[in-house]
KEFI-642293 format. One line per 4 residues: their letters; for each residue x, y, z of N, C-alpha, C, O. Coordinates in steps of 0.02 Angstrom, whole numbers. Each point is the difference from the previous one (the first is absolute). Layout:
BEGIN
a> X,Y,Z,X,Y,Z,X,Y,Z,X,Y,Z ~ ...
end
This chain:
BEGIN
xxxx> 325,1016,198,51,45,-27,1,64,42,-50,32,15 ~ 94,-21,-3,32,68,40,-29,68,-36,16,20,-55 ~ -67,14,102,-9,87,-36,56,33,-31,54,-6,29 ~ -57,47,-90,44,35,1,48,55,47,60,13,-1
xxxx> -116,12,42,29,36,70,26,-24,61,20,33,49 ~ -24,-117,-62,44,-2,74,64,-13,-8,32,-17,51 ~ -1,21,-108,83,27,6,14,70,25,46,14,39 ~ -95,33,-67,13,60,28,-22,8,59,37,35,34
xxxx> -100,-60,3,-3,13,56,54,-57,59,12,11,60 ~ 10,-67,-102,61,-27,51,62,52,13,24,14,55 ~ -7,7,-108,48,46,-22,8,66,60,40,11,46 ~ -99,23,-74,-25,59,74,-7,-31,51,34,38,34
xxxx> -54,-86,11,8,-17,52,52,-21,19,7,14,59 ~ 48,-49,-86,63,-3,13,36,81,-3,43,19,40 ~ -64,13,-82,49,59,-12,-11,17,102,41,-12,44 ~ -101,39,-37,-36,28,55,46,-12,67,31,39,36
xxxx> -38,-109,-34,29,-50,61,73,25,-3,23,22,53 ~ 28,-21,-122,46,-12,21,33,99,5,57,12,18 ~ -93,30,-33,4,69,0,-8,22,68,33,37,36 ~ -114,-89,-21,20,15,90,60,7,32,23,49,30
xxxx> 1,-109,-42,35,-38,52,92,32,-24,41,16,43 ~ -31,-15,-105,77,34,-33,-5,73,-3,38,38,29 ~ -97,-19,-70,19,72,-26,-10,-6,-75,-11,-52,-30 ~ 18,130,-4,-1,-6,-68,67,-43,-33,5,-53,-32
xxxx> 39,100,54,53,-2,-20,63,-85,-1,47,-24,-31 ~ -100,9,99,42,-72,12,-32,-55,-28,28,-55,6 ~ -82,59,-38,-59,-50,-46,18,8,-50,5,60,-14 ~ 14,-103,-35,29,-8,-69,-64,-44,-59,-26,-56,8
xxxx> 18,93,-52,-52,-45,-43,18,-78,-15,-54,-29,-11 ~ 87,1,9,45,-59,2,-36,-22,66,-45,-39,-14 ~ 48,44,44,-19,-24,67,-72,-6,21,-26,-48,29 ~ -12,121,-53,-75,5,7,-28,-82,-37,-33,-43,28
xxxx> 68,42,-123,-18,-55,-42,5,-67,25,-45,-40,-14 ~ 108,20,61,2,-48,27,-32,-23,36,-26,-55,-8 ~ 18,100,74,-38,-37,48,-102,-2,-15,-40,-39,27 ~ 23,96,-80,-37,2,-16,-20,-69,-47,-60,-15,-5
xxxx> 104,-20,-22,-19,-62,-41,-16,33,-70,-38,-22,-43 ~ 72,73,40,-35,33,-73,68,27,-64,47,37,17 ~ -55,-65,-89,36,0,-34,32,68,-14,-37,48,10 ~ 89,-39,-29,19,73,-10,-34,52,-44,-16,55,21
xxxx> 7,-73,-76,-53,35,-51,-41,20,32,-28,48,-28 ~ 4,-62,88,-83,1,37,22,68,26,-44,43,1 ~ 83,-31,13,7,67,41,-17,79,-32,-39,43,19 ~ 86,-44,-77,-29,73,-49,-57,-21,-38,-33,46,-23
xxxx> 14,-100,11,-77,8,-26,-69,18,37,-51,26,-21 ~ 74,-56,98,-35,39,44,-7,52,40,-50,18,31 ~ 116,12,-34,24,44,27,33,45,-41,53,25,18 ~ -86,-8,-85,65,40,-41,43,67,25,43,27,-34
xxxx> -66,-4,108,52,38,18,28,-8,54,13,44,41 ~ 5,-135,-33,46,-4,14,16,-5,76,-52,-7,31 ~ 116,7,17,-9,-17,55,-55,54,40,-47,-21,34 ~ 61,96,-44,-43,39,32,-53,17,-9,-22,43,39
xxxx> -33,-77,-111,-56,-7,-7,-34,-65,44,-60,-7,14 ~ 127,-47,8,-9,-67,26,-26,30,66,-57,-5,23 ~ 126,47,11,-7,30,74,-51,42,8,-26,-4,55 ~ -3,51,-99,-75,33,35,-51,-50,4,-38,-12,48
xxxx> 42,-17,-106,-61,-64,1,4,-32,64,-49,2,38 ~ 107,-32,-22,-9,-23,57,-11,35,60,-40,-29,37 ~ 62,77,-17,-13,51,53,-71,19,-20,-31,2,53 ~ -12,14,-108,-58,-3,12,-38,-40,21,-51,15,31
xxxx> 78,-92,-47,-24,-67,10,0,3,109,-51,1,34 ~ 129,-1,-8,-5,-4,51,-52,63,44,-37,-7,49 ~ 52,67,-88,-21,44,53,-90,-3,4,-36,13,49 ~ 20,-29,-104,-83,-14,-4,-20,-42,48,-39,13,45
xxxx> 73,-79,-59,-10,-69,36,-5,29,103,-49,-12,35 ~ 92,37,-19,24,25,63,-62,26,10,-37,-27,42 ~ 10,96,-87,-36,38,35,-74,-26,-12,-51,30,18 ~ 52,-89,-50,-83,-34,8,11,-19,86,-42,9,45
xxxx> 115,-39,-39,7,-36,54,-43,30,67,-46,-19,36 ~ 114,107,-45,-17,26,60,-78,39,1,-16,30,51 ~ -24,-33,-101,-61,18,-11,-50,-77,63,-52,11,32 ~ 72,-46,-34,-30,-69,24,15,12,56,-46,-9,39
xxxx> 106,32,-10,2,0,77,-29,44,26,-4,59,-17 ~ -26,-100,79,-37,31,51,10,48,38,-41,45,9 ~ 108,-49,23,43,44,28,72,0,20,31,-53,8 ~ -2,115,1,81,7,-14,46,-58,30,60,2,-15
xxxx> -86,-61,61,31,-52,12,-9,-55,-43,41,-45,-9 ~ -100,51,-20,5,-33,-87,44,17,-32,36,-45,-24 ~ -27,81,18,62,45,-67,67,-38,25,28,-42,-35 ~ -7,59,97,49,0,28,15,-95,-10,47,-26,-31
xxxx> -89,2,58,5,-90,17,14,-7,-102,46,-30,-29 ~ -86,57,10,10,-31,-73,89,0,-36,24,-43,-36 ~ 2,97,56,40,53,-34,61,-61,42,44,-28,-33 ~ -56,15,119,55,-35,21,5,-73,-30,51,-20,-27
xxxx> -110,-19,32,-3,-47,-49,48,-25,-45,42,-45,-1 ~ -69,107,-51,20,-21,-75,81,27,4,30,-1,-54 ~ 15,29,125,77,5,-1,-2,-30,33,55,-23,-17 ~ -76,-30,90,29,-84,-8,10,-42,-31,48,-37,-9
xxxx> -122,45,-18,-3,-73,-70,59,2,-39,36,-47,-18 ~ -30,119,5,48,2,-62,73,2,20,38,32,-37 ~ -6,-70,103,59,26,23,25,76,15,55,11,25 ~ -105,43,-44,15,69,12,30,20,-73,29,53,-15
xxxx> -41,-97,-19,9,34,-75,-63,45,-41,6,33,-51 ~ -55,-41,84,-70,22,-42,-27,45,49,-34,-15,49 ~ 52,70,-66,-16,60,48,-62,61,-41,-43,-26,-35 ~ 43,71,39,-53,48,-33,12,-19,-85,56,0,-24
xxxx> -111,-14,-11,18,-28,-53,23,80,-66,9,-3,-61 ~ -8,54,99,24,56,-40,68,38,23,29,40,-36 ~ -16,-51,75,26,27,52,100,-5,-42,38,42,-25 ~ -33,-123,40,60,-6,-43,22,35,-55,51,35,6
xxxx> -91,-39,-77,-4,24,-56,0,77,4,34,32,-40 ~ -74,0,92,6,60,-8,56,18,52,-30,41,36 ~ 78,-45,-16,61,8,19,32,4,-39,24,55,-17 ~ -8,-122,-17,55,-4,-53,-21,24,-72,50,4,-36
xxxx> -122,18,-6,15,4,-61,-50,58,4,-23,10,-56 ~ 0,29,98,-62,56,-8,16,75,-36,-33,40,-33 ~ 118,-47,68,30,58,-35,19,-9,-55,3,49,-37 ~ 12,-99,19,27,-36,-84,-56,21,-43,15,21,-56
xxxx> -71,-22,71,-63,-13,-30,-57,26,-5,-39,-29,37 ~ 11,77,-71,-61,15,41,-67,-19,-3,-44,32,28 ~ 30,-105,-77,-34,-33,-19,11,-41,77,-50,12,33 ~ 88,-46,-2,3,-18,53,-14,32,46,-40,-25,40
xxxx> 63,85,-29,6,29,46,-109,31,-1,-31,0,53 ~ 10,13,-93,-81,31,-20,-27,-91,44,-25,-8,55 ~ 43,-39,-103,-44,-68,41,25,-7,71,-43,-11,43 ~ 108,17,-25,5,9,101,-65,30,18,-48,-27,27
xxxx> 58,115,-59,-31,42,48,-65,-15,-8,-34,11,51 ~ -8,-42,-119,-45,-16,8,-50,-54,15,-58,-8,-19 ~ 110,-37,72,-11,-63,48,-18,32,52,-57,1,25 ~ 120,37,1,12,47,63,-80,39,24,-34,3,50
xxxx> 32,16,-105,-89,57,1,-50,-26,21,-50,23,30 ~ 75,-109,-59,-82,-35,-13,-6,-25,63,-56,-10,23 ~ 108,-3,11,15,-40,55,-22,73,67,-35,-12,49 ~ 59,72,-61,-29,52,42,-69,23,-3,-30,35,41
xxxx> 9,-62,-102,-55,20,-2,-57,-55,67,-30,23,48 ~ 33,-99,-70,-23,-42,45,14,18,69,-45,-8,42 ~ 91,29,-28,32,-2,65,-48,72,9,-54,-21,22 ~ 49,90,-28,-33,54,11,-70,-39,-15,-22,0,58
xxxx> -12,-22,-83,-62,-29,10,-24,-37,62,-58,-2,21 ~ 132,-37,17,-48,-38,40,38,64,71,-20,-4,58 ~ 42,25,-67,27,54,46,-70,54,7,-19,18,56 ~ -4,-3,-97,-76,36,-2,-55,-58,20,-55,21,20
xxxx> 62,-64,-22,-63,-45,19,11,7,86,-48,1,38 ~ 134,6,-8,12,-10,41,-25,67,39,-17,-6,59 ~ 14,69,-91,-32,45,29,62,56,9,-3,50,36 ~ 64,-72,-79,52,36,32,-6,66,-63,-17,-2,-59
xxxx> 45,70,110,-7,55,-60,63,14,-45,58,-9,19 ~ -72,26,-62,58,11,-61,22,-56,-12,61,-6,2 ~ -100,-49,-18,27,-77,-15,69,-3,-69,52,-33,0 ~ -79,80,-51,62,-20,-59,62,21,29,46,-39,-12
xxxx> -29,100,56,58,24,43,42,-41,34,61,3,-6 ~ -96,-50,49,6,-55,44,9,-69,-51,47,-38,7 ~ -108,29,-65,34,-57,-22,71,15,-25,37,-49,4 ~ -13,96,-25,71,-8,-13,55,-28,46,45,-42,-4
xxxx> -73,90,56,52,-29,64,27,-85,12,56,-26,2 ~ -139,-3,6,-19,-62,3,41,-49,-48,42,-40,21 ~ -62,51,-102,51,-22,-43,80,20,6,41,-44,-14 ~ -25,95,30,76,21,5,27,-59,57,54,-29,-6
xxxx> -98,18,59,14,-22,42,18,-87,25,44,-21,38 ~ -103,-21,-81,-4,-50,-21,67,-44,-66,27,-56,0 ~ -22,118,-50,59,12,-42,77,-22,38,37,-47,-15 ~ -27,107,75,49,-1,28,3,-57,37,53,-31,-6
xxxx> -110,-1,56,29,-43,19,-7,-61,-37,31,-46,27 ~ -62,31,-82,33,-45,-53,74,-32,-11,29,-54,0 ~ -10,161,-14,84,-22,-26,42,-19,50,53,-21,-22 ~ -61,19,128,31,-4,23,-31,-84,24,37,-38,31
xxxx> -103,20,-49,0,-76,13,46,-20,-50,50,-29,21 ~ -54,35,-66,22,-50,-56,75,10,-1,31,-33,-41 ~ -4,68,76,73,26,3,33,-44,61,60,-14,5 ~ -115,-6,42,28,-24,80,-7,-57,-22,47,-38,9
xxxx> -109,11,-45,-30,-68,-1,-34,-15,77,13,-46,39 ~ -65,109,-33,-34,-14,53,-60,32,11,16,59,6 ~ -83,-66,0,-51,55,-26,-21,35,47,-55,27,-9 ~ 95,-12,86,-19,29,32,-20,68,-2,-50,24,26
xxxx> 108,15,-71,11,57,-44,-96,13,-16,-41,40,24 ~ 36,-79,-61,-72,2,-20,-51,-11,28,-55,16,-24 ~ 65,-56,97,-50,7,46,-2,48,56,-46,15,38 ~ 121,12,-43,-7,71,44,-29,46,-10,-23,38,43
xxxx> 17,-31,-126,-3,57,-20,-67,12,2,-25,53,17 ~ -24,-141,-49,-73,-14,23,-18,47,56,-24,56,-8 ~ 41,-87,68,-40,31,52,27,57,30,-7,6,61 ~ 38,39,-93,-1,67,13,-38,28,-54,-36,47,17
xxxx> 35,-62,-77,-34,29,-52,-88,9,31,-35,49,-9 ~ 14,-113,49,-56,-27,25,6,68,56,-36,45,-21 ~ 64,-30,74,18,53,29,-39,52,-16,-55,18,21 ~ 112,13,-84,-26,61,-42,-77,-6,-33,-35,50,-11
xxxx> 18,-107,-1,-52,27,-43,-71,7,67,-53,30,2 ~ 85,-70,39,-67,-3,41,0,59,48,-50,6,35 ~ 109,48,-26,11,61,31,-30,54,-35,-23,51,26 ~ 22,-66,-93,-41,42,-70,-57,7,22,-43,28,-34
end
């Protein structure tokens, strides 16, 4: 017999995937239920607030998951190889898994907009950690850069359908930090 939680956790992982890849605004609960395999009722009982209690959950879900990720890599061509990866695999639909959502619904929201920024942090924070292991000074300063930078060329791989964007940006970022 099926746990009681894996409707809700099918539920959130579909929400996640398809928030990546649409946006808030273009993901419809109708749609999360469907492809999720999960009955309609299932949604406000697990979610009693609803699509944007659905969307932080999930943006907490993705942005956690990410930053165990980038916690595991070794170094910034880890990050980079992972990040191009998962926008081949995915046809260039599955790009920064916060990134979408906080475009389209951060200003709508500030329950959204608090879980972005506090992916964003967690994710600068790792990144200024291994930037200090690296020996470079004022690492949290620089991790911003780093993330701003990785960010941007995200939106212009996933825009070309080509990850060079993101491997350029790699080895100049590699540049800067090793000029630090």
């Amino acid at each position: 017999m099926p746990k009681k939680n894996d409707t809700r956790e099918r539920v959130l992982r579909t929400a996640a995937t398809l928030f990546r890849a649409q946006g808030y605004h273009a993901t419809g609960l109708n749609q999360v239920l469907a492809e999720g395999g999960a009955p309609k009722g299932s949604l406000y009982f697990h979610f009693p607030g609803g699509k944007e209690q659905l969307a932080v959950e999930s943006l907490q879900l993705s942005g956690g998951e990410l930053c165990e990720q980038l916690k595991l890599a070794a170094s910034l061509d880890d990050v980079i190889d992972l990040l191009a990866t998962r926008l081949e695999e995915s046809d260039f639909r599955d790009g920064c898994p916060i990134t979408t959502v906080a475009l389209d619904a951060a200003g709508d929201s500030e329950q959204i907009r608090e879980a972005c920024d506090t992916a964003y942090l967690s994710w600068e924070s790792v990144i200024a950690d291994y930037l200090e292991r690296q020996g470079v000074p004022s690492p949290a300063a620089l991790a911003t850069t780093v993330l701003a930078a990785i960010e941007g060329a995200l939106i212009l791989a996933r825009t070309r359908k080509d990850v060079t964007p993101l491997r350029q940006v790699g080895d100049h970022l590699k540049l800067l930090i090793h000029k630090e």
